[in-house]
C-alpha positions as CSV (number, residue, x, y, z in Angstrom):
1,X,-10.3,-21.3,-12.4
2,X,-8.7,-19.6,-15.4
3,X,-5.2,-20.6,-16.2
4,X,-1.8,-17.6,-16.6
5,X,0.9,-18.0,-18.3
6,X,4.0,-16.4,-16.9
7,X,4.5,-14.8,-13.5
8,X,1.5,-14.2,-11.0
9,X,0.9,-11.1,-9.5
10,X,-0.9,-10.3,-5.7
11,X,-4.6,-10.1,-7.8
12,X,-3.7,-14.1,-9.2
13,X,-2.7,-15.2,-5.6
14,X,-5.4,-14.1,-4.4
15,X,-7.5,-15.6,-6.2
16,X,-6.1,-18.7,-6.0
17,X,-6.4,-19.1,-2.4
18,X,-10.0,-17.5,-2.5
19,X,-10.5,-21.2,-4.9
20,X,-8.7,-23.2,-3.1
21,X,-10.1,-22.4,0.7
22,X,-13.4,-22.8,0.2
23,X,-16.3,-25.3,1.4
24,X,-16.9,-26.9,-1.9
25,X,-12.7,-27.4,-2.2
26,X,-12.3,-28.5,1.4
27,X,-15.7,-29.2,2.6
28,X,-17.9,-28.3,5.6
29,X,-15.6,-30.4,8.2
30,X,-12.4,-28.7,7.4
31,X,-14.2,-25.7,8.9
32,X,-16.0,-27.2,11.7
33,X,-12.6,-28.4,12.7
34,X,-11.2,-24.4,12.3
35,X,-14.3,-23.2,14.0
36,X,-14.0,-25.8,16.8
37,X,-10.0,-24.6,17.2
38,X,-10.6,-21.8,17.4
39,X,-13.3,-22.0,20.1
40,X,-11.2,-24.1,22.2
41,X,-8.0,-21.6,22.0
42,X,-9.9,-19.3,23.2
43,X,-11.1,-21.1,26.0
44,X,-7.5,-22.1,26.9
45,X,-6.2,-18.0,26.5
46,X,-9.1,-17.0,28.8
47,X,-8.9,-19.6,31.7
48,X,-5.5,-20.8,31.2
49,X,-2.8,-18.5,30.0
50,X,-4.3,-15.0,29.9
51,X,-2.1,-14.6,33.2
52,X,0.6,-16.7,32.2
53,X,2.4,-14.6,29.8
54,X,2.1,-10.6,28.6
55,X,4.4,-9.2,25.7
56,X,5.2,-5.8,26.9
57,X,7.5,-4.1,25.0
58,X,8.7,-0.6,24.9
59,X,8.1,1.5,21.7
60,X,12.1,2.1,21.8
61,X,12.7,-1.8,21.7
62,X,10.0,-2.4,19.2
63,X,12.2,0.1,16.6
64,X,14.9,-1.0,17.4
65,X,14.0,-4.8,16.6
66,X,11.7,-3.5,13.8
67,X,14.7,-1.4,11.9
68,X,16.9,-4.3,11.6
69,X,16.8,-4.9,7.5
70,X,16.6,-8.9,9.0
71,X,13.1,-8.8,10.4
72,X,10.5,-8.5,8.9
73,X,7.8,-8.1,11.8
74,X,4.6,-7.1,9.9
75,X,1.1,-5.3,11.1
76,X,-1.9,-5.5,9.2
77,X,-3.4,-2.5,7.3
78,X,-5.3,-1.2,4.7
79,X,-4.6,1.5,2.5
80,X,-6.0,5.4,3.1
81,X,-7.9,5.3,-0.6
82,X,-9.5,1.8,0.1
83,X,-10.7,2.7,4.0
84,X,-12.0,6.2,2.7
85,X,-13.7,4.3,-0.6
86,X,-15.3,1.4,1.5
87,X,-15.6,2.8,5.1
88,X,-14.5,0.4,7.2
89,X,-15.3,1.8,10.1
90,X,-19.1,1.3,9.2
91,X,-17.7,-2.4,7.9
92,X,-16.8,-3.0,11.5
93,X,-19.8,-1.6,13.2
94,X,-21.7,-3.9,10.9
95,X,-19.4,-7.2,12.0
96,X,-18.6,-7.4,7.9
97,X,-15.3,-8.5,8.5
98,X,-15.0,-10.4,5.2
99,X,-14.9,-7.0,3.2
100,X,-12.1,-5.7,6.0
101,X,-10.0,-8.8,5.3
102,X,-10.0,-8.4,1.5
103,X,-8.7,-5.2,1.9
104,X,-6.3,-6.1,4.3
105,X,-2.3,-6.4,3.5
106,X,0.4,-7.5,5.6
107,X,3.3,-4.6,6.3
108,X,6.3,-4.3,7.5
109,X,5.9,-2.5,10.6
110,X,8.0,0.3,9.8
111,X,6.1,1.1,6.9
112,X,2.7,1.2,8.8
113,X,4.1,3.4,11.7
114,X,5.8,5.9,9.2
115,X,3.0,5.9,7.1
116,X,-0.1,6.0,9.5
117,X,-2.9,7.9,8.9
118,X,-4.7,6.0,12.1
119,X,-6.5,3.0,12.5
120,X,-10.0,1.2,11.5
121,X,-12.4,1.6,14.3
122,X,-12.0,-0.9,17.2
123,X,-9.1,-2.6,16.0
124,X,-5.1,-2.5,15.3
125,X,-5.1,-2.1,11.6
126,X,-3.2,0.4,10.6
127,X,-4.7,3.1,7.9
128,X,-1.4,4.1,5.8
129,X,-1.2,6.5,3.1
130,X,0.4,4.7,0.4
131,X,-0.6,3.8,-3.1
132,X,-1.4,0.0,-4.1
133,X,-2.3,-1.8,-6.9
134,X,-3.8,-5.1,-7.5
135,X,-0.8,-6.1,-10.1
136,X,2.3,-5.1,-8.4
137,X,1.0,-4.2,-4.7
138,X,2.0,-1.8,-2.2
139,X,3.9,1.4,-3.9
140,X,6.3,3.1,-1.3
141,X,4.8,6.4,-2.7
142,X,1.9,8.2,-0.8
143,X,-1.3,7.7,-2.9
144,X,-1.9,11.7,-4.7
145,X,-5.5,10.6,-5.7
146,X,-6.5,10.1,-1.5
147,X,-9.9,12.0,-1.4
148,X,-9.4,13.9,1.7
């Protein structure tokens, strides 16, 4: 792990948590105990609550909660350039979600829904048209250099 002096950007947190969760740092049981969780709360969601609660909110509520400068209710996306460069949708018919999840940012709704181009194949993650870059992140400028 290379040491950086000064601030961090999104590239140096992101590779500080790529060093930090992995098996050698945390070792195999940390994940067996993930994997395990995760089994079971699914287990629980499908026999248990799948009928106990529903979210079901109307797009006109989920703007107005959204547009309040307060909350910051996010939606996962990638950016236009990335999903054309990579193909995602080919990444999710191939199960490769580890190369869909390194691409993936955390928005502010708003942003997602006024900048939507669509979505990856087969899931909810929004396909925006906006510039990033590893150093500073998301731009709130469409990306110019899209290639379509």
């Amino acid at each position: 792990v290379r040491q950086k002096a000064g601030n961090l950007n999104e590239k140096d947190f992101r590779e500080l948590i790529n060093n930090i969760y992995t098996i050698e740092t945390l070792g195999p049981k940390y994940f067996e105990e993930i994997l395990s969780a995760r089994s079971f709360v699914k287990k629980v969601w499908k026999k248990v609550l799948k009928n106990v609660f529903t979210l079901n909110i109307e797009e006109a509520k989920l703007n107005e909660i959204s547009s309040r400068k307060s909350d910051y209710i996010t939606a996962e996306a990638v950016t236009l350039k990335h999903f054309q460069e990579k193909n995602f949708n080919e990444v999710v018919d191939n199960k490769q979600f580890g190369i869909l999840r390194e691409y993936t940012l955390k928005v502010p709704l708003y942003l997602a829904k006024n900048y939507k181009s669509g979505f990856v194949k087969d899931t909810n993650i929004y396909i925006i048209d906006l510039g990033y870059d590893s150093d500073v992140g998301l731009h709130l400028t469409t990306d110019d250099s899209n290639i379509i």
